[in-house]
C-alpha positions in Angstrom: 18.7 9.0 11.8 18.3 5.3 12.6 21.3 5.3 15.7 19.2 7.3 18.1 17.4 5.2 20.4 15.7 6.0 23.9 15.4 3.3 26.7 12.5 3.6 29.3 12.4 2.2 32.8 9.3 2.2 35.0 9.2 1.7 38.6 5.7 0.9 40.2 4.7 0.0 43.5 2.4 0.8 46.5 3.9 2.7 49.8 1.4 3.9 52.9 3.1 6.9 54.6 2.0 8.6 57.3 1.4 12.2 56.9 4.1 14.6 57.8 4.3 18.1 58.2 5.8 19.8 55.0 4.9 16.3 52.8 7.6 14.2 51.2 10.3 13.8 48.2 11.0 11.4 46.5 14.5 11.2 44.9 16.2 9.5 41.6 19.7 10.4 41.7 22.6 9.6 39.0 25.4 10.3 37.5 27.0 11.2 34.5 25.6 13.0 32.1 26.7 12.8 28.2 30.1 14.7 27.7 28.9 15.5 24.3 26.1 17.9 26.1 27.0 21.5 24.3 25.3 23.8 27.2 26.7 22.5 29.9 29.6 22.9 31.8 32.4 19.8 32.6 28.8 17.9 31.3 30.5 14.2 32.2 30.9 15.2 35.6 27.2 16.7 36.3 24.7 14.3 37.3 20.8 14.4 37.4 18.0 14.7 40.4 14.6 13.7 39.4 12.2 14.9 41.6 8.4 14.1 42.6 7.2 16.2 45.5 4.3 14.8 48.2 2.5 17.9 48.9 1.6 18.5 53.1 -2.3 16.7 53.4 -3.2 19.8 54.7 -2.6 21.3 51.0 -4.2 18.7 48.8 -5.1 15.6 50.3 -4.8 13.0 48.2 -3.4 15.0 46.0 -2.3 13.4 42.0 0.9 14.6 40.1 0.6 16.2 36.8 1.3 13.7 33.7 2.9 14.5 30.7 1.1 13.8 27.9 3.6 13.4 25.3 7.6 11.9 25.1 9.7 14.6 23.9 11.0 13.7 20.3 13.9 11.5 20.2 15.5 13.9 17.6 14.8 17.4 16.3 16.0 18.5 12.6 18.6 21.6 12.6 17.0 24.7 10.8 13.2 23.2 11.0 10.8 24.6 13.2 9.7 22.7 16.1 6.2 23.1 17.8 6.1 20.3 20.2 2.8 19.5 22.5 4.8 19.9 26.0 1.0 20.0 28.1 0.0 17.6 30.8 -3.0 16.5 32.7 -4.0 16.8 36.2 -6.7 14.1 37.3 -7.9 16.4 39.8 -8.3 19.3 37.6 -5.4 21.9 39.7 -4.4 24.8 37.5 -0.9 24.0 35.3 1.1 26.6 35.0 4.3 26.1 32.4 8.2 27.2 32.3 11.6 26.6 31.4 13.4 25.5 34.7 16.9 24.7 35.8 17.1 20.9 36.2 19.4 19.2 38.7 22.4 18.0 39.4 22.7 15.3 41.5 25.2 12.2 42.6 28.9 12.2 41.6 31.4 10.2 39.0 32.2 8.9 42.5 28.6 7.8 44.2 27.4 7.7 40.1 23.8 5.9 42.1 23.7 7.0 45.5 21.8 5.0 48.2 19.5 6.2 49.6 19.6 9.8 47.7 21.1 13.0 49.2 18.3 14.9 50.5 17.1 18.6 48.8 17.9 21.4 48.7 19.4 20.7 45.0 22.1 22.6 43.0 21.1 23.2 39.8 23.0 22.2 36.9 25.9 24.8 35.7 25.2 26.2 32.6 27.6 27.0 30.0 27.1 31.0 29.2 25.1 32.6 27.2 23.2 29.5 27.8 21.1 29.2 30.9 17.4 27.5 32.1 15.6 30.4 30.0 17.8 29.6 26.9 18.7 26.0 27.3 19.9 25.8 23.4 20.9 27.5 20.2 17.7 28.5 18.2 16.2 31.4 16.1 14.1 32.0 17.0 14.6 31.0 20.9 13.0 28.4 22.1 9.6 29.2 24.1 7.3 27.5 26.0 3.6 28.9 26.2 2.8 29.2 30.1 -0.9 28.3 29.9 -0.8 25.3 26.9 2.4 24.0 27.6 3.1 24.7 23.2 7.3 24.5 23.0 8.2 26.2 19.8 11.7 27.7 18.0 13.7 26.8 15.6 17.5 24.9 16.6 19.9 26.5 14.6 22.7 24.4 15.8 23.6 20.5 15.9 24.6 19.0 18.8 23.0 17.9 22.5 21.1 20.2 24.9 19.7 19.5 28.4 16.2 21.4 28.9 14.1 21.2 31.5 10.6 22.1 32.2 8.4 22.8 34.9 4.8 22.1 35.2 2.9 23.8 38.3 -0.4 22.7 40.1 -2.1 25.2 41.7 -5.6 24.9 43.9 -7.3 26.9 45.1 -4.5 29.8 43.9 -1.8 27.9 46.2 1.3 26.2 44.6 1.0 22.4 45.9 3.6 21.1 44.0 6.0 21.0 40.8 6.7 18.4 38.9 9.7 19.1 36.5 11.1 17.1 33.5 14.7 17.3 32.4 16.0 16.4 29.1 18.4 16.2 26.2 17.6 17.1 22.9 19.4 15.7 20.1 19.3 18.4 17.3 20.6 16.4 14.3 21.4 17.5 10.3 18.1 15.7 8.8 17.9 14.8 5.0 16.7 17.6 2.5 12.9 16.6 2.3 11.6 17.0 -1.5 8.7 19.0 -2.2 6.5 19.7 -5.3 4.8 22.6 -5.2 2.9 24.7 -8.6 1.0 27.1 -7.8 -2.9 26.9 -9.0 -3.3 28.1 -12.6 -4.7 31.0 -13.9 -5.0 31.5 -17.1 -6.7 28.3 -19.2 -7.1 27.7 -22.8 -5.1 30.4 -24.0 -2.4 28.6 -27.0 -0.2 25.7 -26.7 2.4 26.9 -24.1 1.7 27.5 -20.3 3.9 29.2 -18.3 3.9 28.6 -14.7 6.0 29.5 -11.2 8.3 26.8 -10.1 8.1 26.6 -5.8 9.4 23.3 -5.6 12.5 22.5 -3.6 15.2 19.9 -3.6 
């Protein structure tokens, strides 16, 4: 498809804060999410919280957030397996640990950019049954994401738009410092048959005029 496009806003600056007991958070709130969204429920009135966490210096000090290392594909293809590279990188070498998670709701169709944020704890978004954070989205087989690599696999078996999120956890030292979670939608769209030609090798050589051989090609 040539009608799905992504827009991408980043936000950099430079902040001194004092260390605080418990670290900090810092919030993104805003609302409405698509009303097209299949695995959610009342999806136009559920916002979105995105999250960093601070972690307490006496954790980590100067500690560095785990980076995803890849954009999630704009589209995915109903019926074709997906194995998509969900890993990130620490640049102080912590442990990553890797799950589905619950993302966030956040903000309201009434305060749709609320300033500042509300503060945590966060609800988490409501899920329409039998969909939930462990299976975000119609696939066979289910969707899975390897804990140690960060590997997302299944198959969608179902077009339409999905909200996932997943966590990745930084460890040191065995102690959880902090989680850094991304929340999503995946498009999961009818692709185009793709042609292949396939004959298997031959055989049998040099034997008459006529050669008969298996047809695996497909559209």
């Amino acid at each position: 498809p040539t009608n799905i496009c992504v827009e991408e806003a980043i936000y950099d600056t430079i902040v001194n804060l004092p260390a605080i007991p418990g670290g900090y958070d810092l919030t993104y709130q805003r609302c409405c999410r698509n009303n097209t969204i299949l695995n959610l429920v009342n999806p136009f009135d559920v916002g979105a919280t995105y999250m960093c966490h601070i972690p307490d210096a006496a954790l980590a000090v100067c500690n560095s957030s785990p980076r995803f290392n890849n954009f999630p594909p704009i589209f995915l293809c109903a019926n074709s397996p997906l194995n998509f590279d969900h890993s990130a990188t620490d640049p102080d070498g912590d442990l990553l640990v890797y799950e589905f998670a619950n993302p966030y709701d956040g903000a309201s169709s009434f305060f749709q950019m609320p300033q500042p944020p509300d503060a945590p704890p966060y609800m988490p978004v409501p899920f329409l049954p039998p969909y939930n954070a462990q299976y975000p989205m119609s696939s066979s087989p289910v969707m899975n994401v390897n804990s140690s690599t960060g590997m997302l696999s299944g198959t969608p078996n179902m077009i339409g738009q999905w909200v996932v999120g997943v966590h990745v956890k930084e460890y040191r030292n065995g102690q959880l410092i902090s989680i850094n979670m991304r929340d999503f939608q995946f498009n999961v769209v009818a692709c185009p048959p793709v042609p292949v030609s396939s004959i298997p090798a031959q055989t049998t050589f040099c034997f008459g005029m006529t050669v008969n051989f298996q047809n695996n090609s497909v559209n």
